[in-house]
N, C-alpha and C positions, 0 to 999 in steps of 0.2 A: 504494500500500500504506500503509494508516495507521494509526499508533503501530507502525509496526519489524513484525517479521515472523519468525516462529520456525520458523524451517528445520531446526534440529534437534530430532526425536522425540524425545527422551529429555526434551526440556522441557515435553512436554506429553502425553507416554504413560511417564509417570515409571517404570511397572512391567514395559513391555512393550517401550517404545522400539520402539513401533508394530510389533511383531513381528505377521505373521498368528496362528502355534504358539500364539505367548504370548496372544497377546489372545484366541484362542479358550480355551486353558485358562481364562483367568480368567474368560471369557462362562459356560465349565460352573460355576465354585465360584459364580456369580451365579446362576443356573437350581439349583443345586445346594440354595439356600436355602429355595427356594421350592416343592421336592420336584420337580423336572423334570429330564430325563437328554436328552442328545443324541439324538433320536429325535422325530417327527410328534405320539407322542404326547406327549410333554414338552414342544412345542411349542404342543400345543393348552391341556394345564396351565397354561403361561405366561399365555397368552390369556385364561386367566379370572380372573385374579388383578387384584388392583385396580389401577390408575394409581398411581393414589396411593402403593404401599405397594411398586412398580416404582421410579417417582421417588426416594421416600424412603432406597431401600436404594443408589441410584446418586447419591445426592446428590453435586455437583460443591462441594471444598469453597477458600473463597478463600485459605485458608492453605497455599503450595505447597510449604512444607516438613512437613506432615503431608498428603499426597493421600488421598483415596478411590479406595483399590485396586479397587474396583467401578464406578467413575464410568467414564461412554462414553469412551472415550478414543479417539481418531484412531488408526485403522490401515490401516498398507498392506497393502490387501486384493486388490489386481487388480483393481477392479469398480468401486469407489467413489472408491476414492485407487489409482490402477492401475501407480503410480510414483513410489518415494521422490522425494521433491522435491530432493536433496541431488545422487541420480544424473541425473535429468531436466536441469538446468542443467549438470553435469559430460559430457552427453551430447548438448548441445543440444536437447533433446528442451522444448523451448519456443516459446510464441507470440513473435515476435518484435515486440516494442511498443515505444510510449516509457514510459518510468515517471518515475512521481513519488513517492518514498521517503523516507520518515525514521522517526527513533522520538524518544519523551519522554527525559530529562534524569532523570524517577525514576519513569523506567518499572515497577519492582519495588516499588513502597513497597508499594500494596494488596494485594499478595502476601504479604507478609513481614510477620508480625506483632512487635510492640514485645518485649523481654525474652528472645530468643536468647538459650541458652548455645551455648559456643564449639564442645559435639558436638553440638546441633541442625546450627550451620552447615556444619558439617564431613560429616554427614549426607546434608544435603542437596544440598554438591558430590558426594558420592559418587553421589547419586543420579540427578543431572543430568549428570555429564561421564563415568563410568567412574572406577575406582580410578588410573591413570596419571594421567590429565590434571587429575581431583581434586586429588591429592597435588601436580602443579603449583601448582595455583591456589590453595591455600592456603597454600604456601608465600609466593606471590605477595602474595595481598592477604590477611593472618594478622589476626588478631582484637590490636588492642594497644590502649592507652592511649587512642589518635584514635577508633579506629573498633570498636563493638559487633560483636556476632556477626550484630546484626540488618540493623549498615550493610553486613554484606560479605556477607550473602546476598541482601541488596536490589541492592547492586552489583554479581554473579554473575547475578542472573537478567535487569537489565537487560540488561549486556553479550555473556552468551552466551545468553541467550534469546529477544530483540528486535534488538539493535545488529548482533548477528554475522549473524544470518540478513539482515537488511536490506544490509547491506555486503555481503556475498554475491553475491544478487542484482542489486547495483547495480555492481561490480565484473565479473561479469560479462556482461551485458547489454551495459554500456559498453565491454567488451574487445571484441563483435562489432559495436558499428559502433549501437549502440540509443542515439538522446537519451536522458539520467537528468539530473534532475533531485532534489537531494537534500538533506530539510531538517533541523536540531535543532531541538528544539521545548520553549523553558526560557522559557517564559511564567509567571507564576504570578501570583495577586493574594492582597491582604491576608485575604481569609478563608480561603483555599487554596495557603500557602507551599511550593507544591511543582508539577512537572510532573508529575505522575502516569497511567500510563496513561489513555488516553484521554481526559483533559484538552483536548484540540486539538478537540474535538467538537465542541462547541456554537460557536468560534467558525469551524468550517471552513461549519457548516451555519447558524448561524446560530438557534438554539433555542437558548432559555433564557439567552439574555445577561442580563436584568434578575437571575435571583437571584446573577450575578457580579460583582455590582457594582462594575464595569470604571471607571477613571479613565480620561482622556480619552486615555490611552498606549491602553491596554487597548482600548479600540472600535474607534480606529485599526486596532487589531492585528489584531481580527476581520475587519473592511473586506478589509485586506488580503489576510488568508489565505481569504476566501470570493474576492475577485477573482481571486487567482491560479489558485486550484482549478478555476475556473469556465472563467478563459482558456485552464486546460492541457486538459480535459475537452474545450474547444472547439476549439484550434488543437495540441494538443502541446508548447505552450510556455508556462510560467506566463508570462511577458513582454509575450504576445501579444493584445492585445485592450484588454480595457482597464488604463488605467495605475496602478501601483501607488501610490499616495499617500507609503508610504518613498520612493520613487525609488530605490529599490535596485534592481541588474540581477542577478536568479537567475540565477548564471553555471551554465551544463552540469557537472555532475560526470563526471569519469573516472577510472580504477583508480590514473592518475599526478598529477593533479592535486590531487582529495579534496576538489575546492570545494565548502561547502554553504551552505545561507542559515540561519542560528541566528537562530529567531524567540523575538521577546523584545518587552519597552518596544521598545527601538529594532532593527530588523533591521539585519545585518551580514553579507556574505558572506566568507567564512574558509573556515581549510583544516579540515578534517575531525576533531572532539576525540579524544585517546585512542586514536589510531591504534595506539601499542605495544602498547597494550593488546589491541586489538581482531588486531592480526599475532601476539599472545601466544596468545588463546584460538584464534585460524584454524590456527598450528600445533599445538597440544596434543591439538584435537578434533578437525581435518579430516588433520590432519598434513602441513597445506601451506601 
């Protein structure tokens, strides 16, 4: 799973929290605009209308503290997505794998745009956690002196949008007996001072390293994380195959251990960052 994994609906069906009900209501005020009604023939209306101007009115917007309440959003439908993901793991109702898991360091940045006021952020947690666990979490990480309204909604959608879902599943996986494998990913270079989503890309796969004009730490770093990818893809074990040039050993992570490998200039295997944190939001929003 790469860059984290967002297990909770509400962080990415901000208005329906992947409800069927809800997300069909909103599908009608979408059809609604266009003069179509629930029915064959509303559906043919659809059909004739431009791409284009379908597109346009669902545009996906990267600021996740103003959504488009029309944008497609993920729903649990039966059919498509046939099982919240949240209950599927709580039921074992999963493939039984190895996994190899992590999320970025600032994961939230391209989300969250610069100049938050403090009821943007506040907003926003409402929007993502429910009113209880909201009212937690801002009490938790409050807008002060240190931190903008923009670093604590950048820091709320990494950790309960990415980090929490990822822990999740590597938590439990590894409770039944599944190899995990689990990474940090706080790489960054001088023209991109940040781990930003999806960041890890170019050097897991290997595209487009020249416009990152990686210092000789930095290519290293790609080497390694395309080697490991490659060895876990082939054997189940980043270890396995060929050898990592840090010499560092990907220790196995487990729910009691928390071992990860924090890729960086220099890899390091450490226990798991932010843990209070991340046992803070697993009680407020899963309630466990």
């Amino acid at each position: 799973m790469e860059s984290g994994c967002i297990l909770d609906a509400s962080a990415v069906s901000p208005y329906t929290g992947g409800d069927a009900s809800a997300s069909a209501a909103v599908s009608g005020a979408f059809a609604h605009r266009f003069g179509a009604d629930d029915s064959l023939e509303g559906l043919n209306r659809l059909r004739q209308i431009d791409g284009g101007s379908l597109t346009a009115m669902s545009q996906f917007n990267m600021d996740m503290t103003l959504p488009n309440a029309l944008s497609f959003w993920p729903v649990n439908d039966g059919v498509v997505l046939p099982v919240d993901p949240q209950k599927a793991l709580a039921n074992g109702d999963y493939n039984p794998v190895r996994l190899l898991v992590g999320s970025n360091r600032d994961e939230g940045l391209i989300f969250i745009p610069d100049g938050l006021e403090a009821g943007d952020y506040a907003a926003y947690a409402y929007r993502i956690l429910g009113s209880e666990a909201a009212e937690q979490a801002l009490a938790r990480w409050p807008v002060d002196a240190e931190h903008t309204a923009s670093d604590r909604a950048r820091q709320l959608l990494t950790m309960a949008g990415f980090r929490l879902g990822a822990t999740t599943f590597a938590d439990t996986l590894s409770q039944n007996g599944h190899p995990v494998y689990y990474y940090e990913f706080n790489y960054s270079t001088p023209d991109n001072p940040a781990a930003y989503h999806a960041s890890e890309l170019p050097l897991v796969f290997g595209n487009g390293l020249d416009s990152l004009k990686l210092d000789k730490a930095g290519k290293q770093t790609a080497v390694d994380m395309h080697t490991a990818w490659v060895n876990f893809i082939k054997t189940g074990d980043p270890n396995q195959g060929t050898a990592l040039a840090s010499g560092v050993v990907w220790e196995p992570y487990t729910s009691q251990s928390k071992r990860v490998m924090v890729i960086d200039d220099q890899w390091s295997s450490n226990k798991m960052s932010q843990t209070d944190d991340l046992d803070f939001l697993r009680k407020t929003v899963y309630g466990k």
